[in-house]
Backbone of each chain as ProteinMPNN parsed JSONL, in Angstrom:
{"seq_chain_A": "XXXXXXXXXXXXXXXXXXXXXXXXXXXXXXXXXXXXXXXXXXXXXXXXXXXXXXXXXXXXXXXXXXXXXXXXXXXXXXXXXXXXXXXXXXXXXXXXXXXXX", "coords_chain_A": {"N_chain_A": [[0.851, -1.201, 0.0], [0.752, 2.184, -1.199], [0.597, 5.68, -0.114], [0.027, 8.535, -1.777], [0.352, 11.578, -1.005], [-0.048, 15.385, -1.253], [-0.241, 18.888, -0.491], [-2.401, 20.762, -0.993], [-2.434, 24.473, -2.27], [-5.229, 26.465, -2.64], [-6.492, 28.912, -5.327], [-7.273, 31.821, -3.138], [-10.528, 31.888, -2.549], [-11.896, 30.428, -4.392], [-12.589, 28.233, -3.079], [-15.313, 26.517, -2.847], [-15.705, 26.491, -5.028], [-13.638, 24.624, -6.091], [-13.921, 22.398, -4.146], [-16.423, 21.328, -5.537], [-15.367, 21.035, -8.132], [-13.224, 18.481, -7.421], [-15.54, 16.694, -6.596], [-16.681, 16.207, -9.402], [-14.449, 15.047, -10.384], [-13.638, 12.876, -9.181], [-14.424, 9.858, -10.147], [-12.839, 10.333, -12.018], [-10.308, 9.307, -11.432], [-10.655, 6.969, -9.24], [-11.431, 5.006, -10.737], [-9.501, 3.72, -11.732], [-7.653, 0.836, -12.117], [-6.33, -0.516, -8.993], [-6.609, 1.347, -7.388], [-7.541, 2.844, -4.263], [-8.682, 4.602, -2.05], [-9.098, 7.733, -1.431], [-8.95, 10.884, -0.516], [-9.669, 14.718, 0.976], [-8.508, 17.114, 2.721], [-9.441, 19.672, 4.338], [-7.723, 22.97, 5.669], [-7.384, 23.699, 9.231], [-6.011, 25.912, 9.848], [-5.257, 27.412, 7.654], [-7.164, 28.448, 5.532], [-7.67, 28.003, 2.691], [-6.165, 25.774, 2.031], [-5.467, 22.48, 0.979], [-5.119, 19.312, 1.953], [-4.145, 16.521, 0.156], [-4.802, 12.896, 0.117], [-4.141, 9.87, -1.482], [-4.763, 6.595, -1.054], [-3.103, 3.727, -2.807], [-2.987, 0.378, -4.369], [-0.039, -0.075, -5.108], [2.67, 1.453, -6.071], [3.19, 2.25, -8.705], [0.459, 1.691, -9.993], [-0.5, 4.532, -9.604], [1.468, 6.266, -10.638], [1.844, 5.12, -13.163], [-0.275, 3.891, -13.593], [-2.582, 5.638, -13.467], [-1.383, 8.059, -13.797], [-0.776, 7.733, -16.992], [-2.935, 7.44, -18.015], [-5.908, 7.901, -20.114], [-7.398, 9.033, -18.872], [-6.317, 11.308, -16.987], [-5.407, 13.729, -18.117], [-7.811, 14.983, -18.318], [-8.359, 15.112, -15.729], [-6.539, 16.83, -14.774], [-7.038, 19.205, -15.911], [-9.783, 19.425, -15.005], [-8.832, 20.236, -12.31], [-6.598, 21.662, -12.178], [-6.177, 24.467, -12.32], [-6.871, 25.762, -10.561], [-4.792, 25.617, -8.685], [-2.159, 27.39, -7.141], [0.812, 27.863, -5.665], [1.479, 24.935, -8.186], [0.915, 21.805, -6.964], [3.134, 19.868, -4.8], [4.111, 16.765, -5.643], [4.333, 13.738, -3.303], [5.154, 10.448, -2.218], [4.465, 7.613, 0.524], [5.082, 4.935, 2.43], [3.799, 2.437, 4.401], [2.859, 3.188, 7.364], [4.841, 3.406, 10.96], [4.019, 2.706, 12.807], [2.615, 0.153, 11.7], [1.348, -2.429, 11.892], [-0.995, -1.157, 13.607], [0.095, -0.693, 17.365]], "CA_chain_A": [[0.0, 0.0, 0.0], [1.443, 3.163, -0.647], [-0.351, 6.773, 0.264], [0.205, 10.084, -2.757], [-0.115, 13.091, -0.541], [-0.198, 16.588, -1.276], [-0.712, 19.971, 0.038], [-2.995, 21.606, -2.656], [-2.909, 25.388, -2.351], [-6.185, 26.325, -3.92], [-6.581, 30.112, -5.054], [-8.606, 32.357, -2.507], [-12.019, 32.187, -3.065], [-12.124, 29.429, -5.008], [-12.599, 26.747, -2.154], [-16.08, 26.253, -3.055], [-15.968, 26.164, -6.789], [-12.647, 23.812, -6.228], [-15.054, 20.947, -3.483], [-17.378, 20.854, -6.106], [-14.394, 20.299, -9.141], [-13.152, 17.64, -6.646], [-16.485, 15.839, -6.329], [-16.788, 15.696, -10.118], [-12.899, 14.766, -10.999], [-13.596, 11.769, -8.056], [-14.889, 9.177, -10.574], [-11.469, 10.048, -13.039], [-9.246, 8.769, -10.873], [-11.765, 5.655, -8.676], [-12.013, 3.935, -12.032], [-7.827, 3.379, -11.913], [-6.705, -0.283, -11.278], [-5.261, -0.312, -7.57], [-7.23, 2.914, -6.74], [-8.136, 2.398, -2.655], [-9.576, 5.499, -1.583], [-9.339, 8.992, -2.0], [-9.561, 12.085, 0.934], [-8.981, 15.794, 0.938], [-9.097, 17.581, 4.25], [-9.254, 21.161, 4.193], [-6.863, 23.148, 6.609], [-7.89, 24.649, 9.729], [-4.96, 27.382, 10.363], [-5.558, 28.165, 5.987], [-8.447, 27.769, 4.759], [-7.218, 27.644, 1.278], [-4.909, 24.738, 1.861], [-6.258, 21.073, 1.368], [-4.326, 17.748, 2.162], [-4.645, 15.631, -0.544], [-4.634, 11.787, 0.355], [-4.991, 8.928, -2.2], [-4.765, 5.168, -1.222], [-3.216, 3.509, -3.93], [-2.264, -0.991, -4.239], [1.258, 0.176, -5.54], [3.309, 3.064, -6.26], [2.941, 2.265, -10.115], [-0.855, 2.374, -9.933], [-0.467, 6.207, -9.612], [2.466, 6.64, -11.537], [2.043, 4.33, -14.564], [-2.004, 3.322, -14.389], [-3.236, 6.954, -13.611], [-0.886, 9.126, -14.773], [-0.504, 7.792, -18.502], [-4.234, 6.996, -18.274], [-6.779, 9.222, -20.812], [-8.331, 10.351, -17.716], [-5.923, 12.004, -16.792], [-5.556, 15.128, -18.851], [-9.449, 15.562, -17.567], [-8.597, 15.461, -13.99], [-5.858, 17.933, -14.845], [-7.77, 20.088, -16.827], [-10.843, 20.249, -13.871], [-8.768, 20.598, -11.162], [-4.982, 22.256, -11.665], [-6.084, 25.776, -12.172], [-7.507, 25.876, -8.953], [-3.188, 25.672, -7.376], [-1.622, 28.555, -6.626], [1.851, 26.998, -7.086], [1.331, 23.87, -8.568], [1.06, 20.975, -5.961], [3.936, 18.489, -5.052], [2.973, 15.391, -4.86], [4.802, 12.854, -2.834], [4.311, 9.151, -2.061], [4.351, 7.146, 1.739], [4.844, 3.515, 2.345], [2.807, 2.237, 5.911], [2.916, 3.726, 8.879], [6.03, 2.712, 11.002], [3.345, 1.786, 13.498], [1.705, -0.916, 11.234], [0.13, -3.229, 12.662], [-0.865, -0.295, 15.133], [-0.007, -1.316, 18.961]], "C_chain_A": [[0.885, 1.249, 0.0], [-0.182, 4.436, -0.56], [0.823, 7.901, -0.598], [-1.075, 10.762, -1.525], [0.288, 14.159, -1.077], [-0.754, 18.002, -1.022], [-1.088, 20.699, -1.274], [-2.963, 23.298, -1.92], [-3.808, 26.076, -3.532], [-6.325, 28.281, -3.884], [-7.717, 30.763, -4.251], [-9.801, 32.761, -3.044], [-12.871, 31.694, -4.112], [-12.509, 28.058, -4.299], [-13.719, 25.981, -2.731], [-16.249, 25.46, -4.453], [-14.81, 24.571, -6.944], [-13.331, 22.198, -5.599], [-15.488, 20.804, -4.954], [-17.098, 20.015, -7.403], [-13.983, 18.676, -8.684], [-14.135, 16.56, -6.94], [-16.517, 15.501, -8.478], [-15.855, 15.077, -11.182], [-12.811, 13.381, -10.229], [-13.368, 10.493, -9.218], [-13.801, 8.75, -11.634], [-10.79, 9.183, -12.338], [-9.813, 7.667, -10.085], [-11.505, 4.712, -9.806], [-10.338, 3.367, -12.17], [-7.816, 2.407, -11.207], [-6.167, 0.051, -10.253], [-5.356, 0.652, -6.894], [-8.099, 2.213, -5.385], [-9.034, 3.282, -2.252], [-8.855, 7.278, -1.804], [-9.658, 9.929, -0.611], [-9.003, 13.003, 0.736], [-10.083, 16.448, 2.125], [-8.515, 19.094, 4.197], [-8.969, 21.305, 5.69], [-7.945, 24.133, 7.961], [-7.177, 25.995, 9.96], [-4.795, 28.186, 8.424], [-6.585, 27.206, 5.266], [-8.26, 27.059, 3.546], [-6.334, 26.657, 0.893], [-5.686, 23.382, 2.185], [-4.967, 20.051, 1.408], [-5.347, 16.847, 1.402], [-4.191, 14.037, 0.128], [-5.059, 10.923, -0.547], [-4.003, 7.769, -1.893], [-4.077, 4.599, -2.168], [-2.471, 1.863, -3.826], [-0.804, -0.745, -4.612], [1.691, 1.697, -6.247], [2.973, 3.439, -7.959], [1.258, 2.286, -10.619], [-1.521, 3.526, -10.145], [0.313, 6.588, -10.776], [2.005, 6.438, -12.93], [0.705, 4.342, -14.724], [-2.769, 4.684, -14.391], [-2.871, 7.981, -13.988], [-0.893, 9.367, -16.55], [-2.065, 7.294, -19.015], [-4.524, 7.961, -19.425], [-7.318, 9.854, -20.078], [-7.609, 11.068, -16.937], [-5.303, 13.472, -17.058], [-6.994, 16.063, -18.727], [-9.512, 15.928, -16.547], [-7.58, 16.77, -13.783], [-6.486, 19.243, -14.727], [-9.28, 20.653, -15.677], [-9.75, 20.762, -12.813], [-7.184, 21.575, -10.91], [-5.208, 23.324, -12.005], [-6.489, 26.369, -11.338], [-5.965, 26.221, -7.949], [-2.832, 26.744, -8.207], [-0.456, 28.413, -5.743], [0.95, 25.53, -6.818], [1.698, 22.905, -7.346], [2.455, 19.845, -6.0], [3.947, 17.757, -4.505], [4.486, 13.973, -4.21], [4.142, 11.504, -2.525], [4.944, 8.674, -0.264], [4.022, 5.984, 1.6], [3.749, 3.891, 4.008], [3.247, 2.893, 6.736], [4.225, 2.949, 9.849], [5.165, 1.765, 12.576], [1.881, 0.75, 13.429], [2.371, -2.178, 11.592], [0.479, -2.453, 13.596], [-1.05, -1.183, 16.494], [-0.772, -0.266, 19.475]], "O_chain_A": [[1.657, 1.467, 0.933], [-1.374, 4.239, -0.793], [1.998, 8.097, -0.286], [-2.273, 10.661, -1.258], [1.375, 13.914, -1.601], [-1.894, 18.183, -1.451], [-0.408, 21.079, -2.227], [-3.582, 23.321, -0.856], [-3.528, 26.254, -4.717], [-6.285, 28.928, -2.837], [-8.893, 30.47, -4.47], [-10.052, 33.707, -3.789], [-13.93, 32.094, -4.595], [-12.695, 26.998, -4.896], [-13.441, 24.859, -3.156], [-16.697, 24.366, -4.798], [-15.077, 23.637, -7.7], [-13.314, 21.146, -6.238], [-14.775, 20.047, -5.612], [-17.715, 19.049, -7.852], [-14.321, 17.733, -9.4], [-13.72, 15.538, -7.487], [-16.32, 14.318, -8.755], [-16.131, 14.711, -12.324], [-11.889, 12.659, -10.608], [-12.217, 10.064, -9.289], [-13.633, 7.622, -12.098], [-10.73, 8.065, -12.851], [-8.96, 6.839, -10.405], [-11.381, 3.519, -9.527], [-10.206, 2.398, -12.918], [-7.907, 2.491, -9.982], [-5.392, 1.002, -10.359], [-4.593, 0.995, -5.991], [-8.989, 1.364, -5.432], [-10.188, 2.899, -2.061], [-7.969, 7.495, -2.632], [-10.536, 9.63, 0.198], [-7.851, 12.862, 0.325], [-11.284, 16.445, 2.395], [-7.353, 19.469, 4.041], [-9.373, 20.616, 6.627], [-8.868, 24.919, 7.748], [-7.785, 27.03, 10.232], [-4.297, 29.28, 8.159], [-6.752, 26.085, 4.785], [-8.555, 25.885, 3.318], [-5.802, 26.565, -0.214], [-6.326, 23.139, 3.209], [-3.929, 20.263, 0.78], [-6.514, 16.512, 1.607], [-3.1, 14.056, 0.697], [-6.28, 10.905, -0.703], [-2.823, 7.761, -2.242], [-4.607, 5.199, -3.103], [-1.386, 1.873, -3.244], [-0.223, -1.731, -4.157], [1.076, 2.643, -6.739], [2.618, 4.536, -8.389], [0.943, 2.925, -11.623], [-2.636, 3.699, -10.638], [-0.162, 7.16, -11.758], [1.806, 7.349, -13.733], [0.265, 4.724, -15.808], [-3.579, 4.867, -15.3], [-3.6, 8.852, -14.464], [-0.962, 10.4, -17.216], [-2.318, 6.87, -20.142], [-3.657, 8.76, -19.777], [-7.746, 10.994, -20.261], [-8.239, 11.594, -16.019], [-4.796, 14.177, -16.185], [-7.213, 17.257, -18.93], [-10.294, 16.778, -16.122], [-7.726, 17.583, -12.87], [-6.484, 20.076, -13.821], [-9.703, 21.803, -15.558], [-9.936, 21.934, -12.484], [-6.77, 22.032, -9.844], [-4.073, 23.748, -12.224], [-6.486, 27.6, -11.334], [-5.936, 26.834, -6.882], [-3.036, 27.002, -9.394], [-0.736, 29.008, -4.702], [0.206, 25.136, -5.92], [2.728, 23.163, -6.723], [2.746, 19.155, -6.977], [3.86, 17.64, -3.283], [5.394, 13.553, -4.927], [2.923, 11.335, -2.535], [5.842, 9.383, 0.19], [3.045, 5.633, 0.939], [3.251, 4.91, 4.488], [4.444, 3.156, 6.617], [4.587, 1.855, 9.417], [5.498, 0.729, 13.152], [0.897, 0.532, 14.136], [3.497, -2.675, 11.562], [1.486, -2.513, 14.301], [-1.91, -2.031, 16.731], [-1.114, -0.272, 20.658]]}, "seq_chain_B": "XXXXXXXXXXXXXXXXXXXXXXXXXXXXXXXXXXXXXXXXXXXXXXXXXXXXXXXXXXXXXXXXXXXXXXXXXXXXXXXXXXXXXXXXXXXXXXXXXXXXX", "coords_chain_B": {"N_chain_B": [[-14.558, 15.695, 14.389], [-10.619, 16.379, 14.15], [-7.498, 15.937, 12.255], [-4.054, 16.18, 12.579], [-1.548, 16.956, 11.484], [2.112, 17.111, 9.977], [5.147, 16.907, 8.325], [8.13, 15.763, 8.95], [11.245, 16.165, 9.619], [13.463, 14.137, 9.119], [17.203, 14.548, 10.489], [19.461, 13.521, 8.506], [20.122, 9.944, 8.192], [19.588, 9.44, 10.599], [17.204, 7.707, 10.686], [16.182, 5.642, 12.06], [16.877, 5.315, 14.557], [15.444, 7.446, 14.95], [12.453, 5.849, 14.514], [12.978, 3.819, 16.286], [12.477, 5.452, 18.392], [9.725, 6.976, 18.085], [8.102, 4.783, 18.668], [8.891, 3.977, 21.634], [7.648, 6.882, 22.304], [4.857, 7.118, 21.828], [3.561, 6.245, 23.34], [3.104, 8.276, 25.437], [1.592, 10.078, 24.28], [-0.625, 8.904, 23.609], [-1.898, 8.28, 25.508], [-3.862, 10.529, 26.283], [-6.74, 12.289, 26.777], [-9.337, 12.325, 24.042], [-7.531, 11.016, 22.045], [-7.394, 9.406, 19.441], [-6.082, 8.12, 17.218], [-2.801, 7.26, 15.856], [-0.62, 8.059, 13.265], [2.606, 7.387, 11.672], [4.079, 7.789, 8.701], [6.799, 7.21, 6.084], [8.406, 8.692, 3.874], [9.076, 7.765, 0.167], [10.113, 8.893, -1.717], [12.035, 10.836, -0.635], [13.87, 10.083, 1.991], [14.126, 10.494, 4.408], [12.474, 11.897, 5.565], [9.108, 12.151, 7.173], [5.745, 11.496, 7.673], [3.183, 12.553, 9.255], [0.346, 11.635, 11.166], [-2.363, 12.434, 13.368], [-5.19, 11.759, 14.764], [-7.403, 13.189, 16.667], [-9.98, 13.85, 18.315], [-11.138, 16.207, 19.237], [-9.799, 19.634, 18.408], [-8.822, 20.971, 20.326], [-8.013, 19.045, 22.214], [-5.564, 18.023, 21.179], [-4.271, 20.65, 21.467], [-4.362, 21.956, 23.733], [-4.899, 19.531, 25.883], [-3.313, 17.934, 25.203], [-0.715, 19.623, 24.425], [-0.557, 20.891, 26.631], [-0.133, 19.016, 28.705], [1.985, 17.175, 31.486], [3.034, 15.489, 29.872], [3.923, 16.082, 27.911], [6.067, 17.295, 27.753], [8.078, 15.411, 27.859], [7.587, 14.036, 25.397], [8.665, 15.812, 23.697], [11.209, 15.905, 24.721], [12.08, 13.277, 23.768], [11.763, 13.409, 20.824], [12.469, 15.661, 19.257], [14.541, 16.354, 18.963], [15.915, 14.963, 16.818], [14.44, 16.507, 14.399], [14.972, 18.514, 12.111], [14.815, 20.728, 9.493], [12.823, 22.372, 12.868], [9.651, 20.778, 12.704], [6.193, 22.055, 11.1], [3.098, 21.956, 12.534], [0.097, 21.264, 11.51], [-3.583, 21.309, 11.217], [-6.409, 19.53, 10.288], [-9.874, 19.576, 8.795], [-12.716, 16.937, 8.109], [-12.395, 15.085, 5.375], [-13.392, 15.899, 2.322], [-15.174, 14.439, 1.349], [-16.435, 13.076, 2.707], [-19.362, 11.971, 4.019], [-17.739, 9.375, 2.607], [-18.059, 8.812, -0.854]], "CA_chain_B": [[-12.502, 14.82, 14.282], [-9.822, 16.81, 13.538], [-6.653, 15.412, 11.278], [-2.772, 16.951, 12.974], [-0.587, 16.693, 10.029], [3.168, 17.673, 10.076], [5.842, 16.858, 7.658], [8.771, 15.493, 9.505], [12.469, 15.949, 7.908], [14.724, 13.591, 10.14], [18.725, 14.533, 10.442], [19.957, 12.029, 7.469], [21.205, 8.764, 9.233], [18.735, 8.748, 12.556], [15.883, 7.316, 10.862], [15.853, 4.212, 12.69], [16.713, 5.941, 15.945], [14.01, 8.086, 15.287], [11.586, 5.58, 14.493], [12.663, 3.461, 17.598], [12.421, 6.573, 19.982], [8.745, 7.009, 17.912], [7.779, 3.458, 19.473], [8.663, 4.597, 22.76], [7.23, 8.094, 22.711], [3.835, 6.932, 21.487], [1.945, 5.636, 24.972], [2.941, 9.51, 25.726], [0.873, 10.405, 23.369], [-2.109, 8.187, 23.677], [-2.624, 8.974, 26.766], [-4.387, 11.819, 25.721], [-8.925, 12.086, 26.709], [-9.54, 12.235, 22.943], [-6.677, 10.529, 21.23], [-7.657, 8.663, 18.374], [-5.138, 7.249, 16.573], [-1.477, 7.836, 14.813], [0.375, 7.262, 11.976], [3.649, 7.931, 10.825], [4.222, 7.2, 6.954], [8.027, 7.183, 5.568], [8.141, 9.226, 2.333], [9.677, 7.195, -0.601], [10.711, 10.132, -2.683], [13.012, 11.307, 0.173], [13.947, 8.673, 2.996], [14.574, 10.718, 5.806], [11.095, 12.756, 5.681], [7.632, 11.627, 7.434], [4.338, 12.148, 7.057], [2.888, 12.758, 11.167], [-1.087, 12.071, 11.616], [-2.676, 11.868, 14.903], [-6.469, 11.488, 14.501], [-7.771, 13.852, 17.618], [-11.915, 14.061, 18.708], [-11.242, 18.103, 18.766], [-8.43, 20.411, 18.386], [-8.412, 20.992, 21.733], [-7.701, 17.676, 22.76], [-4.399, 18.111, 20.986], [-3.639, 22.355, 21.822], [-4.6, 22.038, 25.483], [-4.765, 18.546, 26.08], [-1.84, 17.034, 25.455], [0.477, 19.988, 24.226], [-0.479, 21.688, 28.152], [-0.143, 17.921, 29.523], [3.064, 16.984, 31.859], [3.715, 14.385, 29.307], [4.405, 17.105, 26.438], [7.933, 17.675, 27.626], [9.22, 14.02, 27.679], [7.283, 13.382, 24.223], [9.648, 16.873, 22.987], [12.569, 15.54, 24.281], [12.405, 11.974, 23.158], [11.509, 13.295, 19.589], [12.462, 16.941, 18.719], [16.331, 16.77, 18.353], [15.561, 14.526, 15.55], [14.052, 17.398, 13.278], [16.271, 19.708, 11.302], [14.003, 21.998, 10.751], [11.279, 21.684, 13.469], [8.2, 20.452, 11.676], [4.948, 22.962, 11.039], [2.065, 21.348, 12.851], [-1.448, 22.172, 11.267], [-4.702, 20.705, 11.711], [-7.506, 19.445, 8.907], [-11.199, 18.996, 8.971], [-12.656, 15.787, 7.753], [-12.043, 14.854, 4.267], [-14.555, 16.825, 1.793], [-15.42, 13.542, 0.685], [-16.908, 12.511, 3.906], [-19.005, 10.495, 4.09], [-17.139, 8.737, 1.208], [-19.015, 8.47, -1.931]], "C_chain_B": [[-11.949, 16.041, 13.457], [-8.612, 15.893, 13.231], [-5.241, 16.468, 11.754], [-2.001, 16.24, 12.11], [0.682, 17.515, 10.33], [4.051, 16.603, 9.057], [7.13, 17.094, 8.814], [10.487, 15.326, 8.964], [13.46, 15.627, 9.677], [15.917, 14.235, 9.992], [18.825, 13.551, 9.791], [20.944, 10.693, 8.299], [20.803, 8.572, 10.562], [18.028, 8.771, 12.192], [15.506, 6.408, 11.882], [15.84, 4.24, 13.918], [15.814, 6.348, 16.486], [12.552, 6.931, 15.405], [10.965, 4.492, 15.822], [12.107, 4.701, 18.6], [10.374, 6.994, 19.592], [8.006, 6.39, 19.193], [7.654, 4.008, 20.839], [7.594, 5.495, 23.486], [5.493, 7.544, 22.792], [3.104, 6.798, 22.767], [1.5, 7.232, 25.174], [1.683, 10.395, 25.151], [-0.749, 10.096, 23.12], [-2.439, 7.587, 24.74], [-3.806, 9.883, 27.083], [-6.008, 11.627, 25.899], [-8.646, 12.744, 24.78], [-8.632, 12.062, 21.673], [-7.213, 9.683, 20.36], [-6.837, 7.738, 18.079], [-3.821, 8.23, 15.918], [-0.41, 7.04, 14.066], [1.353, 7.85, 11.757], [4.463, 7.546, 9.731], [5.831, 7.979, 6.914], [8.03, 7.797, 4.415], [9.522, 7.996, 1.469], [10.29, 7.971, -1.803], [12.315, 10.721, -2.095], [12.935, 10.667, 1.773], [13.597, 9.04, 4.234], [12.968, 12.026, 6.464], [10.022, 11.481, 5.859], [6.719, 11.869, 7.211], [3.765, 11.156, 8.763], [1.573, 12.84, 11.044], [-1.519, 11.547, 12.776], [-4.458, 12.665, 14.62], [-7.002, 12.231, 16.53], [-10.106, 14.12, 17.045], [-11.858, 15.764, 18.415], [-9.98, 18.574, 18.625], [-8.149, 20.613, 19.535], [-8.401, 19.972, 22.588], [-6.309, 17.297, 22.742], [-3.641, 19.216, 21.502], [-3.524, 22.153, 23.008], [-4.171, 20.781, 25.921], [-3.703, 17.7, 26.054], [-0.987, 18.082, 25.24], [0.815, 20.838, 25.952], [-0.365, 20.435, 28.926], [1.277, 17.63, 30.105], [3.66, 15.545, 31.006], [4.529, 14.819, 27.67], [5.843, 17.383, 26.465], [8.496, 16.94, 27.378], [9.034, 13.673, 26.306], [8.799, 14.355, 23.27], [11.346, 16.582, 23.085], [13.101, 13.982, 24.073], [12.486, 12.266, 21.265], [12.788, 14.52, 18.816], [13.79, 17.026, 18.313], [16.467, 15.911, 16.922], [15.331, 15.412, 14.249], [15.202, 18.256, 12.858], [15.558, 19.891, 9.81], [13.094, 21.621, 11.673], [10.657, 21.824, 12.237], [7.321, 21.751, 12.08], [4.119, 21.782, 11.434], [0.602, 21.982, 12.636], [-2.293, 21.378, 11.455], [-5.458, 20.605, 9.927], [-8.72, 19.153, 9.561], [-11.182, 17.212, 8.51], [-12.707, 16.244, 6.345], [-13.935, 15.641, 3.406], [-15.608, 15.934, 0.895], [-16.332, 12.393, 1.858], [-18.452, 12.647, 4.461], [-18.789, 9.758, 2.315], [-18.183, 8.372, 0.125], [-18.256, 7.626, -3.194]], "O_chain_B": [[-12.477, 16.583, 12.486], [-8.596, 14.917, 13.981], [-5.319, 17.608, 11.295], [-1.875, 15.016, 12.085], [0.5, 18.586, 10.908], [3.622, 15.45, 9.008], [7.266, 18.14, 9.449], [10.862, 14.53, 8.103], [13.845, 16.27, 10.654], [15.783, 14.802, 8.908], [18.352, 12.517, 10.262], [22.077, 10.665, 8.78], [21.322, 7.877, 11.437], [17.303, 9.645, 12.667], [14.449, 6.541, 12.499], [15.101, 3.511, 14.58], [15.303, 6.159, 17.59], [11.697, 7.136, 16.266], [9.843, 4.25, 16.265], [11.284, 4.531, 19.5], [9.662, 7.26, 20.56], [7.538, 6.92, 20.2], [6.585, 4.454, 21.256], [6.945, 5.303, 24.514], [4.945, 7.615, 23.892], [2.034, 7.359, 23.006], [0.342, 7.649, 25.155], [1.036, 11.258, 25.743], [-1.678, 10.755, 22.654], [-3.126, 6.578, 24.895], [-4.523, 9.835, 28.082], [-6.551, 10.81, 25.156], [-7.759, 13.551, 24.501], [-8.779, 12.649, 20.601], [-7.729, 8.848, 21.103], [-6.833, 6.626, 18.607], [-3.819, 9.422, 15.611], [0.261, 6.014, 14.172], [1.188, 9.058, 11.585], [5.536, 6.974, 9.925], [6.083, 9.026, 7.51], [7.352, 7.097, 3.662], [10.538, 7.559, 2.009], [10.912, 7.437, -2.722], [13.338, 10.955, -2.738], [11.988, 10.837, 2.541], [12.984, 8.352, 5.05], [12.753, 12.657, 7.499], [9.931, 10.419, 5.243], [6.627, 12.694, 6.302], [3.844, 10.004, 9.19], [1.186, 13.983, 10.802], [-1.19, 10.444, 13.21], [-4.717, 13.839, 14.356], [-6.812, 11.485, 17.491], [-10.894, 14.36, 16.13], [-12.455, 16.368, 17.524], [-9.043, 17.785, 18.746], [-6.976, 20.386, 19.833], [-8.817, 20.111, 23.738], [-5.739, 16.625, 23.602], [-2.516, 19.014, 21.959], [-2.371, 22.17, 23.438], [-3.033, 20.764, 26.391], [-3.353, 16.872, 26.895], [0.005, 17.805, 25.914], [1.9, 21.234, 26.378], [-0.515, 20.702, 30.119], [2.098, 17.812, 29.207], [4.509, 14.763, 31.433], [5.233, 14.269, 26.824], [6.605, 17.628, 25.53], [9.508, 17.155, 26.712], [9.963, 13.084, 25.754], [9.632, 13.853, 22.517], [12.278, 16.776, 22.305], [14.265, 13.602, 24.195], [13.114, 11.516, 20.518], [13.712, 14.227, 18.057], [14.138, 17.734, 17.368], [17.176, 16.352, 16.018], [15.901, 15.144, 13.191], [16.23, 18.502, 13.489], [15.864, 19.041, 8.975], [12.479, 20.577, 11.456], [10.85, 22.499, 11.226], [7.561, 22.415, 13.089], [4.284, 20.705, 10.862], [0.067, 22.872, 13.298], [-1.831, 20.381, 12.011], [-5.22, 21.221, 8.888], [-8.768, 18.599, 10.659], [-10.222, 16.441, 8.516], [-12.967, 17.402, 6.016], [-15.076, 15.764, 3.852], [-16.473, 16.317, 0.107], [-16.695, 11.227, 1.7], [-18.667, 13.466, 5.355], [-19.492, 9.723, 1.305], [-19.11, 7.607, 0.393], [-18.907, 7.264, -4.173]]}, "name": "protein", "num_of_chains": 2, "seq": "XXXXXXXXXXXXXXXXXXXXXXXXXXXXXXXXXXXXXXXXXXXXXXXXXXXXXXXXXXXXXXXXXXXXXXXXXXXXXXXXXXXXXXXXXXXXXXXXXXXXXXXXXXXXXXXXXXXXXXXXXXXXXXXXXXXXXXXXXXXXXXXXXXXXXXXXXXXXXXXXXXXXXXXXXXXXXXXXXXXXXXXXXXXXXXXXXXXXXXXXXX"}
């Protein structure tokens, strides 16, 4: 399992219009082989700052099955003019306390 | 539920130190009246960087609660010499995707 995070800065005053991009960009990226789950948690100390989280069965899942997908120039295209710089996206193996004690 | 997120950039060469002294620190930690849960993910982009969530009932479970708790000093100095820089600690709502669709 790995976990693609990123801190999206979305432009002010766009939060709204950006959820709603979100909700209909969901279904691009769900439909990807090895796609787990999906979460973005908006900040409390900036509003305008979301934590992206996506699930994914392997690192190449993201990389290789959703990046070079066709749906991905769609999910671009709804959702990357919304950052205010461009997001960078990193990846995360498990937790170092998996199997939590 | 709030979501405490921090980005963790070890000294290169005390991961393993760090991640034992984690182990340790942790009871400290979840101790806490509205501790949830915590994770700490390894980035695979860059070795020596974490990814810090601690799943809190309110924010003030974490602000008051444990960072005003007599267990906040031993958690700071089992962990903190580790960082280079200290970490930014921010907070998230729940995911905007919640309840998951």
């Amino acid at each position: 399992m790995v976990l693609e995070v990123g801190i999206l800065h979305v432009k002010p005053g766009e939060e709204a219009a950006f959820e709603a991009a979100l909700k209909t960009a969901r279904p691009l990226i769900a439909a990807t082989p090895g796609f787990v789950s999906i979460a973005v948690h908006r900040c409390v100390e900036a509003p305008n700052q979301y934590l992206l989280h996506v699930q994914w069965r392997s690192l190449e899942d993201h990389t290789v099955g959703f990046r070079q997908s066709d749906r991905f120039p769609r999910w671009r295209e709804l959702l990357h003019h919304f950052y205010d710089p461009p997001p960078q996206i990193q990846h995360y193996g498990v937790s170092v306390f998996d199997p939590e004690v």
